[in-house]
N, C-alpha and C positions, 0 to 999 in steps of 0.2 A: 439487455439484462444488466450489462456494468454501469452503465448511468444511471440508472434505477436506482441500484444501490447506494452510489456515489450520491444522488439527491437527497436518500433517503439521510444519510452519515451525515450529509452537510448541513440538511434542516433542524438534523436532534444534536447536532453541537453547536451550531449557528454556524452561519456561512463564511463571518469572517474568521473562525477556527478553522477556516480546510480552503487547503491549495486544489482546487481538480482541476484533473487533466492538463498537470503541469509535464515540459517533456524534461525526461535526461538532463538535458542539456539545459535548461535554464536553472535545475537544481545544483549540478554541480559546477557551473561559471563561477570565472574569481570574483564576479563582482556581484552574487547572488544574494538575496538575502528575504527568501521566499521563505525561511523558516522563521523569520523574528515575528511571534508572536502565535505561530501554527500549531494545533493538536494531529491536525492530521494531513499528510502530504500524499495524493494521490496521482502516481506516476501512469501517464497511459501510452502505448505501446512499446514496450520495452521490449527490439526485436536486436536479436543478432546475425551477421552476413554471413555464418557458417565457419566465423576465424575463430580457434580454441583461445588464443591470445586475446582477441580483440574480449569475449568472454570474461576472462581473467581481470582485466585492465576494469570492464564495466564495473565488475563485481567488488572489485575493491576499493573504486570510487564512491559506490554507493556504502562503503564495510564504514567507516567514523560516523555515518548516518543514523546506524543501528545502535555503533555501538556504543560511542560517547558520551559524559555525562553533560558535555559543555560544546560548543558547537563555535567557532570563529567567523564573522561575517565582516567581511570587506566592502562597504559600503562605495560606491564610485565617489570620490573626491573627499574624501571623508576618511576620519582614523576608524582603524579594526573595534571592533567591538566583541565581546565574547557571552554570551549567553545562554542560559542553560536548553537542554536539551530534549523537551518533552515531546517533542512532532513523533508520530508514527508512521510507517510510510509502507503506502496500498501500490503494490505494482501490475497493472493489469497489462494484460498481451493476449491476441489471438493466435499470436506465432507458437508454434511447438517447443522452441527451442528458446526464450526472451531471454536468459542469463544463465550461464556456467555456475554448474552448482558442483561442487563434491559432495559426498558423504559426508564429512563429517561437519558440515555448515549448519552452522547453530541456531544462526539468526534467521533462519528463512521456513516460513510456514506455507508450502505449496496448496493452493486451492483448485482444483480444477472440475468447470460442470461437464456434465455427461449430457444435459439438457441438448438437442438439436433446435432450429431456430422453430419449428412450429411450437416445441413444448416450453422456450421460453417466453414467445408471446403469452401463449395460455397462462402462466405464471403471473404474468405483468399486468394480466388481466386483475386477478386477484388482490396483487397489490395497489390499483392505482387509487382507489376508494383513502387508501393508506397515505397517498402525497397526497391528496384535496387536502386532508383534514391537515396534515402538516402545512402546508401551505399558509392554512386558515391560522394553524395555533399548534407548534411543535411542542408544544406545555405537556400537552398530555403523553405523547412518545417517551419526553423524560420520565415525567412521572411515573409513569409506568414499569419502566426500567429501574427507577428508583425507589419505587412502595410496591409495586406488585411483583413483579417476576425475580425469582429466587436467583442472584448470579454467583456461581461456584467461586471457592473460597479465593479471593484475590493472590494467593501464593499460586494457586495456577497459572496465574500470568507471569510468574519468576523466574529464571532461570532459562532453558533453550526451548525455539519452537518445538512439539511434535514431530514427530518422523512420521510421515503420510506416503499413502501409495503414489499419490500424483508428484509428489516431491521425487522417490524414486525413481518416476517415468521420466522427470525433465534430467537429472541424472543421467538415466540412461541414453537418452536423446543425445546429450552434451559428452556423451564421450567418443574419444576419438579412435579409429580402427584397431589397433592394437592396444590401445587402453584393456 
């Protein structure tokens, strides 16, 4: 089901707008620079070993990602460069627990499907009719989203993610005995 989507995101921005299934670690190296040019950075498997620290550390490597307006890349052999900040970034995980969240974390909008694997094939069924035609001509996907479908006022996109139940469940998963 997550590549699905991930094609589907990559086709209606164009492909060389989106990093998939880039890891952790090649985002945040000193000498990365997987964002100069990107609308959308899609991180996949984002898992933790069960360390509360190790948690914390991810969380906050990935926090100037979110939240900065300008972004510093270190090109290997080459001077810094600084460039603005418009990449958005898709964290997928099968693990229960992929990153240490607290309550009050702003920037993060938990998604989680309840689907099991039979009823996301059946799903995938439905949409694949959706990647031929993208395939063929992603023209119309924009379009669509552009002249047909109503999208709620762009001030919903300001300010902090939603507070969702699945966001509370990784929450709760990430904290630690006596927490």
């Amino acid at each position: 089901g997550k590549d699905i989507l991930k094609e589907i995101i990559s086709r209606a921005l164009g492909e060389h707008m989106v990093a998939l299934n880039l890891s952790f670690e090649r985002l945040t190296a000193d000498h990365s620079t997987v964002l100069n040019g990107k609308q959308l950075i899609i991180l996949n498997e984002m898992i933790l070993t069960g360390n509360r620290v190790e948690g914390k550390i991810l969380a906050n490597k990935l926090k100037p990602f979110f939240t900065n307006d300008t972004v510093t890349l270190n090109p290997k052999f080459k001077n810094e460069i600084t460039i603005p900040n418009y990449a958005l970034i898709m964290c997928h995980s099968n693990d229960e627990k992929p990153v240490k969240l607290e309550k009050d974390d702003r920037r993060f909008l938990v998604l989680k499907s309840q689907l099991d694997k039979a009823e996301v094939n059946i799903e995938m069924q439905k949409v694949l009719p959706l990647m031929k035609k993208l395939k063929q001509d992603p023209s119309s996907f924009i379009h669509y989203f552009k002249e047909v479908h109503e999208l709620p006022a762009l001030d919903y996109f300001d300010g902090d993610a939603p507070h969702t139940k699945s966001k509370d469940s990784l929450i709760n998963i990430g904290k630690q005995d006596f927490e």
